[in-house]
Residue, then its C-alpha position, 0 to 999 in steps of 0.5 A: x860411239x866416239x861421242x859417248x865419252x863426251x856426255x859425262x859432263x853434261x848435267x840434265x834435269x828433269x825439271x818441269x813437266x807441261x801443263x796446257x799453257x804458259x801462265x800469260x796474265x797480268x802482274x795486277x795480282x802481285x800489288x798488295x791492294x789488287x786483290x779485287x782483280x775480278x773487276x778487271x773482267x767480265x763474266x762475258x768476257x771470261x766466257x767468250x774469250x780464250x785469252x782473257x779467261x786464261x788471265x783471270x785463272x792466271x790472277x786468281x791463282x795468284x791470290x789463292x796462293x796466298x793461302x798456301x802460306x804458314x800462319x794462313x792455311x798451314x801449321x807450323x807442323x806443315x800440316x794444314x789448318x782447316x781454314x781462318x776466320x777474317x776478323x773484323x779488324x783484318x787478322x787472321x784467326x786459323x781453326x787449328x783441327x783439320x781432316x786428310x782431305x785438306x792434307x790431300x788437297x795442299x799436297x795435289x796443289x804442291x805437286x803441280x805447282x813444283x812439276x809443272x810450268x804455266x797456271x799452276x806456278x802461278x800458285x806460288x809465283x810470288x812467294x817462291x815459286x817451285x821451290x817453295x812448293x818443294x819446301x812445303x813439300x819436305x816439311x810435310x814429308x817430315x810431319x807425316x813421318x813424324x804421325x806414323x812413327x807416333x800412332x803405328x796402330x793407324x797405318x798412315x790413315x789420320x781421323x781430325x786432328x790438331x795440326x799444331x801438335x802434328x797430327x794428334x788426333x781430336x776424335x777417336x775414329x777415322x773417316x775413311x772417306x777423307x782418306x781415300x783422297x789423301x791415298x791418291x793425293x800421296x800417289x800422285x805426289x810420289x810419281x809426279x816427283x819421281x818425274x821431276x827428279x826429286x826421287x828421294x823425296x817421292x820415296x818418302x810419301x811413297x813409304x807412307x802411301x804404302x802405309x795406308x795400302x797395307x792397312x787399308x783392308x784390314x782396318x775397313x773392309x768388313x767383307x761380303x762386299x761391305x766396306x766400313x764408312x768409319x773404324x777406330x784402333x785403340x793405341x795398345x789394341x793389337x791392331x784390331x779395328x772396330x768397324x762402324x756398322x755404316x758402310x761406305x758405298x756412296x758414288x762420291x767421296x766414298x767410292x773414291x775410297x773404294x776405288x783405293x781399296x781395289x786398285x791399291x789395297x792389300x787383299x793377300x789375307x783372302x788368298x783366292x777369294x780377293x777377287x771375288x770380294x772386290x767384285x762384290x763390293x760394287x756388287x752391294x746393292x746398296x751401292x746399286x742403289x745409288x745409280x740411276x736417272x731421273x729428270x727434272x723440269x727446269x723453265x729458263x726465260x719463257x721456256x721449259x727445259x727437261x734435264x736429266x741426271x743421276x741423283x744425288x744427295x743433296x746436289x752440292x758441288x762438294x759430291x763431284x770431289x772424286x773428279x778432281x783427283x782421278x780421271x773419271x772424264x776419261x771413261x765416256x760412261x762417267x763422264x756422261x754422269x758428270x756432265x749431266x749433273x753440271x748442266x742441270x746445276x747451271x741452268x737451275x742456277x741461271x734461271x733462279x738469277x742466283x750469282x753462283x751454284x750451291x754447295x756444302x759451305x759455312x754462312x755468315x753466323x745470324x749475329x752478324x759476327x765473325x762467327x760461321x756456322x756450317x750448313x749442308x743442306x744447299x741442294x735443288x728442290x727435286x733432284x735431292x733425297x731432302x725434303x723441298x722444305x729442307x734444301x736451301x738456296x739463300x747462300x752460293x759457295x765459293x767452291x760451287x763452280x769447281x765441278x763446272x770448272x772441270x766438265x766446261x771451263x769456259x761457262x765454270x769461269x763464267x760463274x766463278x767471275x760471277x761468284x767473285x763479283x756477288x760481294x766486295x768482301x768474296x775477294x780477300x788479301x788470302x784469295x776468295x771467301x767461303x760464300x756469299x748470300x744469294x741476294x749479295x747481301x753479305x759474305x761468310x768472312x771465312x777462309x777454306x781449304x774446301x771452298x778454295x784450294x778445291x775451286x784452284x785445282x779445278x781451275x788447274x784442269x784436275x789431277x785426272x790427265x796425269x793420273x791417267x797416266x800413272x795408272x796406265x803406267x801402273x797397268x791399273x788403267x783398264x780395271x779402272x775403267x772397266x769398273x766405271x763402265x760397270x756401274x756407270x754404263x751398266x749398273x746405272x742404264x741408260x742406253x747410250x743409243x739415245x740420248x737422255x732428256x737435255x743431254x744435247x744442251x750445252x751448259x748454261x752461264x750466269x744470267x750477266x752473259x747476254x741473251x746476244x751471246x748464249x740463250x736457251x732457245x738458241x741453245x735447243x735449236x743447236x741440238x739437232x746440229x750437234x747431233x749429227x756433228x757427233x754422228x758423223x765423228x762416231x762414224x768416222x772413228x768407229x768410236x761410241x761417245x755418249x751425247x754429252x760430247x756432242x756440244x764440245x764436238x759440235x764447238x771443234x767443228x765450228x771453229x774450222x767452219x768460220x777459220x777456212x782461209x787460203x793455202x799457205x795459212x798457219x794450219x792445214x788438215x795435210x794429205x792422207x795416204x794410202x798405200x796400194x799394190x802400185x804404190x802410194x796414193x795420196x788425197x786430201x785429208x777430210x774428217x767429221x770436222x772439216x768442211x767440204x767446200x775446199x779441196x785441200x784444208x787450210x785455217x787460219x787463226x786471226x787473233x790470239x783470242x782464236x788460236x787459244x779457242x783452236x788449242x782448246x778444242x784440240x785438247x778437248x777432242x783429245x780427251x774425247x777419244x777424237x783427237x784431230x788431224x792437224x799440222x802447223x805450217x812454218x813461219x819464216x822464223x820459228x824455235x829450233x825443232x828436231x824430229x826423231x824416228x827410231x824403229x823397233x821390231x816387227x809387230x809379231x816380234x818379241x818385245x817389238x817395243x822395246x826400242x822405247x826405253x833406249x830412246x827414251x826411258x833410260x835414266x842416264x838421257x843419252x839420245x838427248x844429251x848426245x844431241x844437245x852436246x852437237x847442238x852446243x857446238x854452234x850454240x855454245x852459250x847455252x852451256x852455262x847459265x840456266x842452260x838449254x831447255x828442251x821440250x819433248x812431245x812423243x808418238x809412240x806406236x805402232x807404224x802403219x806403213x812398216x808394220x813395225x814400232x815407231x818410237x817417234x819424237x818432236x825435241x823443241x828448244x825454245x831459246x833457239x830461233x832459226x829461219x826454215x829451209x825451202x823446197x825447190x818451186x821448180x821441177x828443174x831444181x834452179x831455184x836460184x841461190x838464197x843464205x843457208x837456212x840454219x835450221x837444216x844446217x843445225x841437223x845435218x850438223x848434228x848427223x855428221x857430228x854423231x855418225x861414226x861412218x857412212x854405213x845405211x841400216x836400220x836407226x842410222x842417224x839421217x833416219x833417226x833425226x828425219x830432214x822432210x818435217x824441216x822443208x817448207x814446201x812453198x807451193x800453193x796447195x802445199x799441206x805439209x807441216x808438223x802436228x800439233x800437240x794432242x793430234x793424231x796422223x790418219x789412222x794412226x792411233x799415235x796422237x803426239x803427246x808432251x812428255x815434259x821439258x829438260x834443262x841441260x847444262x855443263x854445270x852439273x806449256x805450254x803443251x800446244x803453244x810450244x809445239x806449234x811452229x806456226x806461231x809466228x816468232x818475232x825476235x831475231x835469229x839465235x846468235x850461232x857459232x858458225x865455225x862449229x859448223x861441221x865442214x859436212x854439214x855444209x855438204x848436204x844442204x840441198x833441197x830433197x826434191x832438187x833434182x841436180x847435183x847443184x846446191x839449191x840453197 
């Protein structure tokens, strides 16, 4: 094409992928002496409401990051200390040793803070922001190269050690459970860096994942289905391990290894026999043992509560580890487990009146020194194999609300505000301490890596949305899930037909949110309703969700009960289409969440506090496997938008999806650089300077209409606003003359600027770049608009998803807040460069439905 010659100067950049929001929050955390921001908040408040709570994550973040710094919680090898104690007269005294976990910890961290926008560049917004994650990122790289070329007998896996002198080791064996999480931490890092452009740096942590994926069945696995919980290599011993005779089959950090050693181990030593021994390690009955149900009593303010839930060792927080780093919330059957064991931990936390949840944590030394001493016997009496004598409930960790954070932000926000708050001293210059006393008597005056960078990752969402991903791009996906289903569905029991005792409560928060706004009987009395919520969105979908899913269900449907307003408001369910012998019928499009009292649905959202509770549930739906139907209407000014259609082959077709790697898998980003070069023709600029950025969302699939691949795309410009064009309101097109709208205006004269004639086929560019999403249909039962982020069409099984943000330039998310246009924009149009113009782009400024040969806008 004549363009093609034009795009060898512009330069793109891979730069930032989306996380579920843009940051927001205050700058309160940025003053040195603000570091007791939690007083700014309530407990209540962080619970209830969307927008502040995303503000106490921001300014929490923000601290934490203080700990990310060398002298604090990193050597100056660029491996991690284990922690610092606060000494009496302020200064820091680091703990020099330190284990792969903390490494896995700081890389995750690093690797969402350098890829990804929003809460997690709060981390380090102070102190250098992505590029000083990048940085960290290179040292440690060079640290880590530096240990396997000094101990090659290890392959990559690192046992405690000194991290001043790079990794030596300070005990002769290796834990292979704290090497599980650095072997997907290393995982996560190469492909998250891979996406963001920094392929040579991915490549290194990629050489030493493939490290530890070469040695890991020969230095741990002792066949029979047995896996080594520890083994030691002497330096000259030929390689050869010695295996410890405990094995490694706990459901916590130890199957996380497991799960290493399966998906990503190098079983070739076994030839044929490979997949016999891997099935048999989660054959091992005293795996097995493991997997089960029990239930407990709990009595919270006059009533008496059955909950269930799997057993644990010792029902710290520190066993739910596995779920920060894969996504074990994405197979219904685990996260069942998980949600069972943070429901009965919250409300056994509430009605003790603790102010936070237990977990394995240092305490304050009994000396009242600087001291600590580490205790791992926090647990609940009766769900933990200790002796009632022996579980201890006197301190609350720091880190206990990391699993809550995940199954539930809202209520873990809740209990980390509460845990916070217990304690002047539990917020520090370096973010929060270890654990304070459950009578708020004292603090534990230390710094962690466990205690803090587990409860910021958590507060991050978790690694598991993009490792599902990577897995699925890795095609390791499916044996993923078939094995949770195996040991969580079947192995563990449990008919999902019915629901186990407590399963239909919601989660409970600390005893500071009144009974005005959450109580027990309240909650019981909203089981039955959120039974038949999950009821009718199983039948709906024809899906299986366990009965855990039924209070985050029954919170969607409630948000369009109490949002319905008139036509014409920001949001509308659209019509739903069907295609017969005689054409196409349309009706309005209802689902298990919309209420029936309208014949076409249409929400609006009356405050920010609103709009962040509708993206949070349409996230959450997301993630269930349920994800909406919804479209955002335009606002008369709104960011500059562009939706892309390529078809591909039929579905019988040999690579019928090819089409997507020409759309968009290709290195060079031709489709996008062609559109962006037309665009700077009006916008000219955005040449220099940072550039134009371009946020992009995709629904790829299966097109149900044309039976054929759709390789679909939503391109936002965020620095560009424009004003929306309007149908016709009158069958007879004279709708009377009005400026041009420049939002058609720019894409037509992006059409006519890429065409190279006037021919029609398949994938020509008035099909690829599609008119009808711009129109604004102005009549009052109008249901048109363009999908939310994390939504589906009807039917469909293409739910739009963000893809990341590139920044072009001729020099060299929010996800759901920057895909919905019907968030009012209320600066000024864009200054354009009308002369740029396409002289044909002018000539095809009529409305779709204008039925005359006379311009209707």
């Amino acid at each position: 094409p004549s363009w093609m010659p034009l795009l060898g100067h512009i330069m793109v950049s891979r730069s930032k992928q989306f996380d579920e929001g843009d940051g927001g929050g205050s700058d309160r955390g940025a003053a040195e002496d603000g570091f007791r921001f939690a007083t700014n908040y309530s407990s209540e408040e962080v619970f209830c409401d969307a927008a502040r709570r995303r503000q106490f994550f921001n300014d929490f973040l923000r601290w934490e990051g203080r700990f990310l710094q060398t002298g604090v919680g990193i050597s100056d090898s660029g491996l991690t200390f284990d922690g610092a104690h606060i000494l009496s007269d302020g200064r820091l005294e680091t703990r020099s040793h330190s284990n792969p976990s903390k490494e896995a910890l700081h890389l995750a961290l690093l690797a969402l803070a350098a890829s990804q926008d929003g809460l997690p560049g709060a981390l380090l917004r102070d102190v250098g922001g992505a590029e000083e994650a990048l940085r960290q990122l290179r040292q440690k790289a060079a640290a880590l190269e530096r240990y396997r070329k000094e101990r090659p007998e290890l392959g990559g896996f690192m046992p405690w050690f000194d991290a001043p002198s790079y990794g030596q080791p300070v005990e002769p064996e290796v834990a292979v459970r704290y090497n599980g999480m650095l072997a997907w931490s290393l995982y996560f890092v190469a492909r998250s860096l891979s996406e963001i452009g920094e392929t040579d740096l991915a490549e290194r942590f990629g050489l030493h994942l493939q490290s530890m994926r070469e040695a890991a069945v020969r230095l741990s696995y002792k066949g029979s289905g047995k896996v080594a919980a520890r083994f030691s290599v002497a330096p000259r011993g030929g390689g050869t391990a010695s295996k410890s005779e405990q094995s490694c089959e706990d459901p916590f950090a130890g199957e996380l290894f497991c799960m290493f050693l399966d998906l990503l181990g190098d079983w070739s030593v076994f030839g044929d026999a490979a997949t016999e021994e891997k099935e048999a390690m989660w054959d091992d009955p005293d795996r097995c043992k493991w997997l089960g149900w029990s239930a407990l009593e709990v009595t919270l303010e006059g009533s008496t509560h059955l909950i269930g839930a799997m057993p644990r060792s010792t029902f710290s927080v520190h066993e739910e580890w596995k779920h920060l780093l894969l996504p074990y919330d994405e197979v219904p059957a685990a996260r069942r487990a998980q949600c069972a064991a943070e429901r009965l931990r919250s409300w056994w936390a509430r009605a003790e009146g603790l102010p936070g949840l237990l977990g394995d944590c240092h305490v304050a030394s009994a000396d009242g020194g600087t001291r600590t001493c580490h205790v791992a016997s926090f647990g609940i009496p009766g769900a933990v194999s200790l002796r009632l004598d022996q579980a201890r409930q006197d301190h609350v960790a720091g880190c206990g609300a990391f699993g809550l954070l995940l199954a539930d932000p809202a209520t873990g926000a809740a209990w980390l505000h509460e845990t916070l708050c217990a304690h002047s001293g539990m917020q520090t210059k370096w973010g929060m301490a270890e654990s304070c006393a459950a009578d708020r008597s004292e603090i534990c005056p230390l710094l962690t890596w466990d205690a803090k960078a587990t409860t910021s990752l958590a507060v991050l969402g978790g690694l598991g949305s993009q490792m599902r991903r990577f897995l699925e791009r890795d095609d390791l996906l499916k044996r993923f899930s078939s094995i949770l289903n195996r040991l969580y569905g079947t192995r563990a029991g449990g008919d999902e037909s019915h629901s186990l005792p407590g399963e239909l409560l919601g989660f409970a928060p600390p005893a500071s949110v009144g009974t005005q706004t959450w109580s027990p009987g309240a909650t019981a009395s909203a089981c039955e309703e959120a039974s038949v919520d999950l009821e009718c969105a199983k039948a709906a979908r024809e899906l299986a969700l366990p009965w855990c899913d039924a209070p985050r269900i029954l919170a969607a449907r409630r948000w369009f009960d109490c949002h319905e307003s008139e036509p014409g408001a920001p949001y509308c369910t659209g019509m739903d289409s069907f295609y017969e012998e005689w054409g196409i019928y349309k009706e309005p499009y209802s689902d298990w969440y919309t209420p029936s009292t309208r014949s076409v649905g249409h929400y609006a959202a009356a405050s920010e506090k609103d709009r962040l509770a509708l993206y949070e549930s349409v996230v959450s739906c997301f993630k269930l496997g349920v994800p909406l139907v919804l479209l955002a209407r335009q606002p008369e000014r709104y960011r500059l938008f562009f939706d892309l259609d390529v078809y591909g082959g039929c579905e019988d077709a040999p690579n019928f999806d090819k089409v997507i790697r020409f759309a968009w898998e290709d290195e060079e980003q031709v489709l996008a650089r062609s559109i962006v070069s037309s665009v700077w023709d009006l916008y000219p600029e955005f040449r220099g300077g940072l550039g134009l950025e371009v946020a992009v969302f995709s629904s790829n699939g299966l097109c149900s209409r044309k039976k054929r691949f759709k390789a679909s795309y939503h391109l936002v410009f965020p620095d560009i606003i424009v004003d929306r064009p309007e149908k016709c309101t009158q069958a007879s097109g004279k709708c009377g003359q009005r400026p041009a709208a420049r939002h058609i205006a720019v894409r037509n004269h992006v059409v006519v600027s890429e065409s190279d004639d006037d021919a029609t086929y398949l994938n020509d560019w008035t099909e690829i770049l599609d008119e009808f999403p711009l129109w604004h249909e102005p009549g009052p039962d109008a249901a048109t608009g363009l999908r939310l982020p994390f939504t589906d069409k009807p039917r469909e099984g293409r739910p739009k998803l963000p893809l990341g943000r590139w920044r072009f330039s001729s020099a060299t998310s929010s996800d759901v807040r920057l895909g919905d246009i019907s968030a009012n924009v209320t600066g000024e149009l864009t200054p354009w460069s009308e002369a740029g113009l396409h002289p044909d782009a002018l000539s095809e400024l009529k409305c779709p439905d204008c039925w005359t040969d006379t311009d209707c806008i």
